[in-house]
N, C-alpha and C positions, 0 to 999 in steps of 0.2 A: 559541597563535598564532592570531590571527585571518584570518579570510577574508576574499580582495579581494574585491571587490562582484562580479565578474562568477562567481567561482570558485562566491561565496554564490547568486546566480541559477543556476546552472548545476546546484548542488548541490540547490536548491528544485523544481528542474523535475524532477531527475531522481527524489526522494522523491514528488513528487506525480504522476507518470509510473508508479510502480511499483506505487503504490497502487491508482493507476486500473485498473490491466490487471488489479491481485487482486482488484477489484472487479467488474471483465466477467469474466474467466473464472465465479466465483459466479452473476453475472444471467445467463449465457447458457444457462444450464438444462443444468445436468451428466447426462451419461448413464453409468448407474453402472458399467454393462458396456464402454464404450467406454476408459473409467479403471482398471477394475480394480480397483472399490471396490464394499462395501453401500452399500445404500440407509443404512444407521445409521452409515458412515465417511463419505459423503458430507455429509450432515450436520452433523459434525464438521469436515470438511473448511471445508464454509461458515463456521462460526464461527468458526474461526481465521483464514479468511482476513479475512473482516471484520474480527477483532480486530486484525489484522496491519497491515492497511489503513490503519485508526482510528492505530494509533504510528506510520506511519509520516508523515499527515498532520501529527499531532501535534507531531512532529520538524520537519515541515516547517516549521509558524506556528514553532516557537521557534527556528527559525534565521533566519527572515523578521525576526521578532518584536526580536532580538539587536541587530540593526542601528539600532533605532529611539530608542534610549536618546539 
């Protein structure tokens, strides 16, 4: 079933909304003690979220992207 155009922006905003904030929480310099994490979970932590990020912008272009056909 396809999405109506406004359903499809709402849905684009909201993937690329969620990426952004997994993105600042990583850049705003994690304090390992105030999380409850190592310094080597923290880490970890970062990369996933980045990776996280990355699909979910991903997600984003090819729902943008669907419309354009």
């Amino acid at each position: 079933m396809a999405l109506s155009s406004l359903r499809k922006k709402i849905r684009i905003m909201s993937l690329t909304t969620a990426a952004s904030m997994i993105e600042d929480y990583v850049e705003q310099g994690l304090d390992e003690e105030a999380i409850g994490l190592s310094e080597e979970e923290v880490g970890i932590l970062e990369e996933e979220n980045k990776k996280t990020a990355r699909m979910l912008y991903t997600l984003a272009k090819k729902i943008e992207k669907s419309g354009e056909r």
